[in-house]
C-alpha positions in Angstrom: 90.5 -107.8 -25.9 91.6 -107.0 -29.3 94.9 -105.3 -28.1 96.4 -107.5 -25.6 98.7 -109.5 -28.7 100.0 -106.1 -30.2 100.5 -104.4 -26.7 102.6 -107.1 -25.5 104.6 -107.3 -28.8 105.3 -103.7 -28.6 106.3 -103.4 -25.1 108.8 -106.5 -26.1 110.6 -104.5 -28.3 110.4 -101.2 -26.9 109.4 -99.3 -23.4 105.7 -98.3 -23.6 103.7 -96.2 -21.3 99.5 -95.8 -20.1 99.9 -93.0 -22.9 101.3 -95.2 -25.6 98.8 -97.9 -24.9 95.9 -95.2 -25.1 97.5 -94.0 -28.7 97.5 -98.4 -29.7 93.6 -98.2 -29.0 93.4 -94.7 -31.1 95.2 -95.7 -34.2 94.6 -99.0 -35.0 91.0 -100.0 -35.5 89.7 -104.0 -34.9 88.4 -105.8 -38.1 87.0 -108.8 -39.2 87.1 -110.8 -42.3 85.3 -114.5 -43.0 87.9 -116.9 -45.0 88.7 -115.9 -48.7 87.7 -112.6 -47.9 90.2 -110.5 -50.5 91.5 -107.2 -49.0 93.6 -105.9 -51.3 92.8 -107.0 -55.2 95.7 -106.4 -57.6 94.9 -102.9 -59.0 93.8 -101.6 -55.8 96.0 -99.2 -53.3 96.6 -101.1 -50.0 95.7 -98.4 -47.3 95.9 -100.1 -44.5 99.2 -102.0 -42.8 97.0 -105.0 -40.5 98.3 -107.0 -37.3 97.1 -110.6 -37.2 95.5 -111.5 -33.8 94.1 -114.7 -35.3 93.8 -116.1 -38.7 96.4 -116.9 -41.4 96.5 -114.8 -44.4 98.4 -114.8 -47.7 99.6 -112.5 -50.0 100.5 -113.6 -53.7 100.5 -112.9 -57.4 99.4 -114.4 -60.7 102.4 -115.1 -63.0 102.5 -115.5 -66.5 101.0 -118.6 -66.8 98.1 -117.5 -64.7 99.4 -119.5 -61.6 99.0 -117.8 -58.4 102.2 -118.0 -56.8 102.4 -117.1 -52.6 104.9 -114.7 -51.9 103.9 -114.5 -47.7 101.9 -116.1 -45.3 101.8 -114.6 -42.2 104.6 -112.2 -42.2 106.9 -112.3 -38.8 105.9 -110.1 -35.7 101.7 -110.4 -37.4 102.4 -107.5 -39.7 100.9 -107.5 -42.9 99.8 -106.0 -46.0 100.6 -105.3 -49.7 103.7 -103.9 -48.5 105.0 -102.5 -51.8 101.7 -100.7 -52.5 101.4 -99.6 -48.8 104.9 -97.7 -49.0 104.3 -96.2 -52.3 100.9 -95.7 -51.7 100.7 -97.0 -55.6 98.5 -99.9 -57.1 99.4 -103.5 -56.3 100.7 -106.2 -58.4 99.5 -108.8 -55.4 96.6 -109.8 -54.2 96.5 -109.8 -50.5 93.5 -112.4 -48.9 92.3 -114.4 -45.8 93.0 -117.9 -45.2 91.1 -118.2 -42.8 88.7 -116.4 -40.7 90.8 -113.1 -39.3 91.1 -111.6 -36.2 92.7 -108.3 -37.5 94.3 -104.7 -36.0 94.8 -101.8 -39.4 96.3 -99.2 -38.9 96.8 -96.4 -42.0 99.7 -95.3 -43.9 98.7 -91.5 -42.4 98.5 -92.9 -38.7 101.7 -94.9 -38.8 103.3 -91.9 -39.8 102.0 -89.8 -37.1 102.5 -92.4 -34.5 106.4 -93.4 -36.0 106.8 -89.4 -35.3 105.2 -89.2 -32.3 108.2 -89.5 -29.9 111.7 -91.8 -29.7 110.2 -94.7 -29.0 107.7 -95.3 -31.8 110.2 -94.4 -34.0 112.7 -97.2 -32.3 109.8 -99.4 -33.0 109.5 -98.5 -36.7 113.3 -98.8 -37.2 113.0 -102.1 -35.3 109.7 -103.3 -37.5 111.2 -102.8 -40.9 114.8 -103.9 -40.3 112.7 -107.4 -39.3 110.7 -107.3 -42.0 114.0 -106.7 -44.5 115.6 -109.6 -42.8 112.7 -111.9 -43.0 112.7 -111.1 -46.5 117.2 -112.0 -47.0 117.1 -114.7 -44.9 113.4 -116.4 -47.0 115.7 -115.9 -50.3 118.6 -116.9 -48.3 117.1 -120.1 -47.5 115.4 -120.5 -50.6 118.5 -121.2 -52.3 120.6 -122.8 -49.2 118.6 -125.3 -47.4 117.1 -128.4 -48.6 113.2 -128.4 -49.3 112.8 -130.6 -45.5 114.8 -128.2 -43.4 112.5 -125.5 -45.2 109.3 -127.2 -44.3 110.8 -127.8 -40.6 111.8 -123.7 -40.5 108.1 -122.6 -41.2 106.7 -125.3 -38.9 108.8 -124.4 -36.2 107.5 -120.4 -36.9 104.0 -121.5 -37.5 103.3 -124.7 -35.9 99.7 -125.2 -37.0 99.9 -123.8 -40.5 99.7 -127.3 -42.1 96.3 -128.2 -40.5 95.1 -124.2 -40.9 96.5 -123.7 -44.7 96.3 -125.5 -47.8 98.7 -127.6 -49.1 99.0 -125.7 -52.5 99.5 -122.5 -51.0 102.4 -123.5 -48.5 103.6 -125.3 -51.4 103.5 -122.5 -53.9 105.2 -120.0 -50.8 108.1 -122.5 -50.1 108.6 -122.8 -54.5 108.1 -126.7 -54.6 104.8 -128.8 -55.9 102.3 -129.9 -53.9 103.1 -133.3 -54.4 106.6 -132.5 -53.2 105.5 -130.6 -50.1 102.6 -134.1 -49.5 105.4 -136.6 -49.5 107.6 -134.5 -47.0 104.6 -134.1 -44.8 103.9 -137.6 -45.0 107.4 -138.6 -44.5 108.4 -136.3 -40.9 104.6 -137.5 -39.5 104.6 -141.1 -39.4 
């Protein structure tokens, strides 16, 4: 069932009734993409927020020397999007695409806002969401400038333990800020 992984989440974080599971079913519709399916293209609006069920996805930019660099995989708790265009409800910079094949829950910018107003505890749960996505976002500068390129690789293992047989090489490499040669020889090194 497509909303047995959100469910549980939100009922970890906050106190959840038969009414507020009914609203889940309501609100956030079941998709699914095939691998390299792009959801948001840079130019477009992002109007949906998605929860991963399944699936790895990645959002990332092209800089100015036509390299695509990853700015997320997987964000923490499985929500996702092109946040900066989502909020603003403005055109994005990133590109926002399926790793894999995607197992996916959206939910629009209109609905969330309904359903963060609804009553105490879904806005407890947005308060709760964004404060985690602000500290995921400190703490991946944080570390990006305070932990050796190893402990890094052993941080997003540890988070997503099979992201090195599910992801490419070059796009963990490009999220973490090394080479893919660099990100190989580490690999190499903590598997044999």
């Amino acid at each position: 069932m497509p909303y047995q992984k959100i469910t549980r989440l939100i009922a970890e974080l906050v106190r959840i009734d038969k009414f507020d599971q009914h609203l889940i079913k309501e609100v956030f519709e079941p998709v699914s993409y095939r691998k390299s399916h792009v959801i948001v293209s840079s130019g477009d609006i992002a109007r949906y927020m998605y929860f991963i069920n399944t699936g790895y996805l990645r959002l990332y930019h092209i800089d100015g020397d036509g390299e695509e660099v990853t700015n997320h995989i997987n964000c923490p708790m499985g929500f996702m999007t092109a946040f900066n265009s989502y909020i603003t409800q403005t055109r994005s910079h990133e590109i926002f695409e399926c790793i894999t094949d995607c197992e996916l829950l959206r939910i629009t910018r209109g609905n969330l806002d309904e359903l963060l107003k609804h009553n105490q505890r879904w806005a407890e749960l947005g308060k709760i969401l964004y404060e985690e996505i602000i500290r995921y976002n400190e703490q991946k500068v944080k570390d990006q400038v305070s932990l050796t390129t190893k402990q890094r690789y052993f941080n997003l293992v540890e988070q997503l333990p099979d992201i090195m047989q599910q992801v490419p090489l070059s796009y963990i490499a490009s999220f973490m800020g090394i080479k893919p040669d660099s990100l190989s020889r580490i690999h190499r090194e903590v598997t044999t």
